[in-house]
C-alpha positions as CSV (number, residue, x, y, z in Angstrom):
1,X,25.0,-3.2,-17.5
2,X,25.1,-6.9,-16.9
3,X,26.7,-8.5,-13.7
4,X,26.3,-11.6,-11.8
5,X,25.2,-12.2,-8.5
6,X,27.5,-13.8,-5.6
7,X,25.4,-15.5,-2.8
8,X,26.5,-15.5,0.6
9,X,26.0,-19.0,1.7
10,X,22.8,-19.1,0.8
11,X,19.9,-21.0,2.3
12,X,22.4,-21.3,5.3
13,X,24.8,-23.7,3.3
14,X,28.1,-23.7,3.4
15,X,29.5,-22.5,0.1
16,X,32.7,-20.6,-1.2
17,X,33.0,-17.4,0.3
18,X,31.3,-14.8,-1.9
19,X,33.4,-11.8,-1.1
20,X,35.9,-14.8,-2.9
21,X,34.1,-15.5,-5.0
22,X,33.2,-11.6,-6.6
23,X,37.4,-11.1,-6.6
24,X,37.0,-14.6,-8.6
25,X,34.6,-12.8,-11.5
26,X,36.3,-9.5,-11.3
27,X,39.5,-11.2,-12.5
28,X,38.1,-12.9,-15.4
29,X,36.6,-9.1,-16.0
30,X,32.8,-10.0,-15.2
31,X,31.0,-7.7,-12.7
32,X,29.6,-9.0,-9.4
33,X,27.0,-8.5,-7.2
34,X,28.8,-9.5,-3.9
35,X,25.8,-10.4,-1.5
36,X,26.1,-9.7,2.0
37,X,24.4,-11.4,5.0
38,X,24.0,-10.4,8.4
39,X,23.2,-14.1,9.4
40,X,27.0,-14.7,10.0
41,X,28.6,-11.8,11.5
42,X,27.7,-8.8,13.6
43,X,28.5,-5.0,12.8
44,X,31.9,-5.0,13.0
45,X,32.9,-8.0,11.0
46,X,30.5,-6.4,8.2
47,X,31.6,-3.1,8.1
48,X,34.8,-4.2,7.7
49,X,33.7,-6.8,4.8
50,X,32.3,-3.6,3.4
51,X,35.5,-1.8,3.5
52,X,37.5,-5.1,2.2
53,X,35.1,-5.3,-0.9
54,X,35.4,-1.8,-1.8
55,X,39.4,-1.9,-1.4
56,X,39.4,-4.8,-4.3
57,X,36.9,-3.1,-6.7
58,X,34.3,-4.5,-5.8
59,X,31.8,-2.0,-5.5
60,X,27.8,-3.7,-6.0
61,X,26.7,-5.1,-3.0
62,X,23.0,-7.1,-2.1
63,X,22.4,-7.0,1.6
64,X,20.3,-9.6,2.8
65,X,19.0,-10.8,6.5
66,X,19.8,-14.1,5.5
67,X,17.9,-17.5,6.1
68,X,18.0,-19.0,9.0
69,X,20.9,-21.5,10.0
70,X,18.0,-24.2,11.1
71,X,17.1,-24.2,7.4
72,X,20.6,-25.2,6.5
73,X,23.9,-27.9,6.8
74,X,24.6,-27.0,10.2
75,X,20.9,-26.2,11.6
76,X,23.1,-26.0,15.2
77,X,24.6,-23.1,14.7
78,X,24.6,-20.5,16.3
79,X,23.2,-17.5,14.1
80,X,24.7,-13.4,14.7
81,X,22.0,-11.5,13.7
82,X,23.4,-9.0,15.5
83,X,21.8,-6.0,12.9
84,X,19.1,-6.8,10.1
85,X,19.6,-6.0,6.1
86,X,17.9,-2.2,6.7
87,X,19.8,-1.4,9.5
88,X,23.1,-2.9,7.1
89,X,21.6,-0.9,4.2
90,X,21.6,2.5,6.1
91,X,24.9,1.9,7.7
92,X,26.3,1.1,3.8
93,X,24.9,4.6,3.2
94,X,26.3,6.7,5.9
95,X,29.9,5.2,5.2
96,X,29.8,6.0,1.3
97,X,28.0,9.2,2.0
98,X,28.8,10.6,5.5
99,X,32.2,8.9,5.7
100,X,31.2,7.6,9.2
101,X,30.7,4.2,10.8
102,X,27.8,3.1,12.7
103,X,29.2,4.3,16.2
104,X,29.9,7.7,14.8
105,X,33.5,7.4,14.2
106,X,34.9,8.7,10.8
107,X,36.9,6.9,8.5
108,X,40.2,7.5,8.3
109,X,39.9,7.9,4.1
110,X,35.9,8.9,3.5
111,X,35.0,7.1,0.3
112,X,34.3,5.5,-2.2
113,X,32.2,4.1,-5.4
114,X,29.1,1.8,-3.9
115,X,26.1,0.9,-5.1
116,X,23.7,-0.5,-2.5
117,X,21.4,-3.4,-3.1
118,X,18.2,-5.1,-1.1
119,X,16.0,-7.6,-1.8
120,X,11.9,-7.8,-1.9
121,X,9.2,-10.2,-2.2
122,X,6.0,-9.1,-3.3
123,X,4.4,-12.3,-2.8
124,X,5.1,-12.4,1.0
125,X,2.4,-11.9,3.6
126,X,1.3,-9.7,4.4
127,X,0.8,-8.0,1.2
128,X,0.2,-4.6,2.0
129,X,3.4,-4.7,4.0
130,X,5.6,-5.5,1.1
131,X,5.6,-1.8,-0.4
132,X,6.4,-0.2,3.6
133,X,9.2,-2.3,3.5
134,X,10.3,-1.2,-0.1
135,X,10.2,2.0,1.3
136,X,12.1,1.6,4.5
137,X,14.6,-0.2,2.3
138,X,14.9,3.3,-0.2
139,X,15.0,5.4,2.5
140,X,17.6,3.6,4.3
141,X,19.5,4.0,0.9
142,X,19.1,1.4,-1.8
143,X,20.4,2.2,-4.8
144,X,18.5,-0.9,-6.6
145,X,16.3,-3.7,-5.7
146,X,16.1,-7.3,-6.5
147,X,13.1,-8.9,-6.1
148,X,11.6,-12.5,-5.5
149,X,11.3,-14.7,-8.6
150,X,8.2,-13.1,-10.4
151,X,5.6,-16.0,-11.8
152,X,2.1,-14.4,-11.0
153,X,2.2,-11.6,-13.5
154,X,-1.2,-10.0,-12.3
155,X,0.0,-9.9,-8.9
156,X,3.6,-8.1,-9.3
157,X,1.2,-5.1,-11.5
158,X,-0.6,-5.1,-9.3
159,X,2.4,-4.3,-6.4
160,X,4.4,-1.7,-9.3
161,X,1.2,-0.1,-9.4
162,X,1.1,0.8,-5.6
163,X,5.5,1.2,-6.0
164,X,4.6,3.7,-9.0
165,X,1.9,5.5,-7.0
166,X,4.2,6.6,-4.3
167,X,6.9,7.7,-7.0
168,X,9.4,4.8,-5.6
169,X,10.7,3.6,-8.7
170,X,12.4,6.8,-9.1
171,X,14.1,6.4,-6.6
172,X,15.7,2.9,-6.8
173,X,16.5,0.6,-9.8
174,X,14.4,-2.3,-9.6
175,X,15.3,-5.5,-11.3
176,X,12.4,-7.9,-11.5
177,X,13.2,-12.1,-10.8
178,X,13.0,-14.7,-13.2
179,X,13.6,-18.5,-12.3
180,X,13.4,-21.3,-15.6
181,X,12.0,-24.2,-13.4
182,X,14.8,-27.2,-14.7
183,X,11.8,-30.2,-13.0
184,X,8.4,-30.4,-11.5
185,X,9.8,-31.4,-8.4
186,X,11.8,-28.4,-8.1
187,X,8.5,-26.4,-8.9
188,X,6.2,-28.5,-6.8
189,X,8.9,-27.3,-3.6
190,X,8.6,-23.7,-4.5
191,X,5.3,-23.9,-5.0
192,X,3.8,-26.0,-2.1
193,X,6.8,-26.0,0.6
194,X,9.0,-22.0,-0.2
195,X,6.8,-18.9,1.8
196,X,6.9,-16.4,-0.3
197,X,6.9,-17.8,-3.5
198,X,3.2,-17.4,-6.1
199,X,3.0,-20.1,-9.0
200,X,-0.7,-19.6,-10.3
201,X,-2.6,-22.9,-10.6
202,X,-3.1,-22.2,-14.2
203,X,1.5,-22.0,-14.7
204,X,1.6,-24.9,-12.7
205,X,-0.9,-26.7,-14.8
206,X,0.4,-25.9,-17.8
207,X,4.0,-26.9,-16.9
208,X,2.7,-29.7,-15.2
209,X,1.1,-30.9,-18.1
210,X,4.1,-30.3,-20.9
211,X,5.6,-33.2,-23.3
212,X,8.7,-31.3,-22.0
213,X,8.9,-29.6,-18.8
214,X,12.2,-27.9,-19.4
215,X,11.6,-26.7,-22.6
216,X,7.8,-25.4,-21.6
217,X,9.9,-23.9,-19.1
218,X,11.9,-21.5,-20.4
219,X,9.3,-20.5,-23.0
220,X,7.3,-19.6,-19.8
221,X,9.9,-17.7,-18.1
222,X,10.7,-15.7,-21.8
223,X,7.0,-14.6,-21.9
224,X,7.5,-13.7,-18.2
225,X,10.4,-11.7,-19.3
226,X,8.5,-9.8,-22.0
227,X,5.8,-8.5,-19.5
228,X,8.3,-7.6,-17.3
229,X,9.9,-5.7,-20.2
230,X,6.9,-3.4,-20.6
231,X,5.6,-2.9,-17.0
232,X,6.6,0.7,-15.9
233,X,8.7,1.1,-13.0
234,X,10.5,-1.7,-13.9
235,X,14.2,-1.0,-14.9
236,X,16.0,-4.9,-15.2
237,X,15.8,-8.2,-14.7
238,X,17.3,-10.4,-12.5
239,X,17.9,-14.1,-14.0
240,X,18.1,-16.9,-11.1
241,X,18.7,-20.5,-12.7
242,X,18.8,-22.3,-9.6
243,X,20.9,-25.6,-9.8
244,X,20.6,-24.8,-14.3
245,X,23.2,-22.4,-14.4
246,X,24.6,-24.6,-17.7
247,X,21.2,-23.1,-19.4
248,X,21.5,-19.5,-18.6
249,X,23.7,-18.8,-22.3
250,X,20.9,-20.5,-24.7
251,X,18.2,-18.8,-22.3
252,X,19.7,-15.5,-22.9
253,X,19.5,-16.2,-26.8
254,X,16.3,-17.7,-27.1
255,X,14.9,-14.5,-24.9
256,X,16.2,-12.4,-27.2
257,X,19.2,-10.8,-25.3
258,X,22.2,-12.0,-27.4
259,X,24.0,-10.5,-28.5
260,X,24.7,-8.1,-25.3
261,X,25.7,-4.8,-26.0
């Protein structure tokens, strides 16, 4: 199945609301991943978002923390916080499962079709931390995970192979991030100035050093893709052209993906 991710004002920016914005793609007949922060609101206000996404048909949702509003338009802001993305997750769970809220309280019409998303980054430190996390995110109740944009190869085996050996990627879908670089400023930022985020020396060289950065680019991302393709445990992939979106169609075809089923 193929769907399309709806960020919640993302990197604390002001953007078009994304519960909007998934009734938006589920009119033209495209599938959404509605994303969910708890930056913004506390418990209430996301429980009954949860509700309110579920009532239009919209039934994937990604919850996220969400970056800090200091990183964004309006750095004064005052951030909620109130609950984190596990504690959203496994509140998710016991309203789809246990027809409950989080105070206990029942719903007055149990329900309904949801399938629960979290992120992870296996690049964060500390790295043995990054797999306890997955885990406290499954066990809260992910149904799939997204993770950060994958570039060291060696690194993300190296993290499946501690997911496989505690049998976790039978218990979650995991869909593996890939991000086609459009300039070398945008890949010196991740690289040097975004935590969390693992371009090898020799990627960055070898971009760095391309007659044409964008094409070099995608052909790097492609061969990404095809590793990702055969490491077990690994059940999709998650496609995040930052600020390329125009390039996403032609990057499908020239990864081999087109035509869809």
């Amino acid at each position: 199945m193929d769907a399309c991710n709806i960020t919640d004002n993302q990197t604390a920016v002001v953007r078009l609301s994304s519960l909007a914005g998934s009734v938006l793609l589920k009119q033209k007949n495209i599938e959404p991943i509605y994303q969910m922060s708890c930056r913004d609101r506390n418990r209430i206000a996301l429980q009954s978002d949860i509700l309110g996404a579920v009532a239009l048909g919209i039934n994937n949702i990604l919850f996220v923390t969400g970056d800090h509003q200091s990183v964004g338009n309006h750095p004064h802001a005052k951030g909620v916080f109130d609950i984190d993305s596990i504690q959203l997750v496994s509140i998710a769970k016991s309203m789809r499962d246990k027809g409950i809220f989080q105070n206990g309280e029942p719903l007055k019409k149990p329900f309904f079709n949801l399938f629960i998303g979290a992120v992870c980054n296996p690049f964060a430190t500390p790295y043995d931390y990054r797999v306890d996390r997955l885990e406290k995110k499954i066990n809260a109740g992910a149904d799939f995970i997204q993770t950060q944009s994958v570039f060291n190869i060696d690194h993300f085996q190296n993290f499946m192979d501690k997911v496989i050996s505690r049998g976790l990627d039978k218990k979650v879908f995991i869909l593996a991030g890939v991000t086609p670089m459009k300039s070398e400023k945008m890949m010196d930022r991740m690289k040097f100035h975004v935590p969390g985020v693992d371009i090898p020396d020799d990627v960055y060289n070898r971009l760095k050093n391309a007659d044409d950065f964008q094409a070099e680019s995608q052909i790097v991302s492609c061969e990404t893709i095809n590793s990702l393709k055969k490491m077990k445990g690994v059940h999709g992939i998650h496609i995040t052209a930052l600020f390329w979106e125009s390039i996403i169609p032609s990057f499908l075809e020239r990864c081999n993906f087109l035509p869809r089923p």
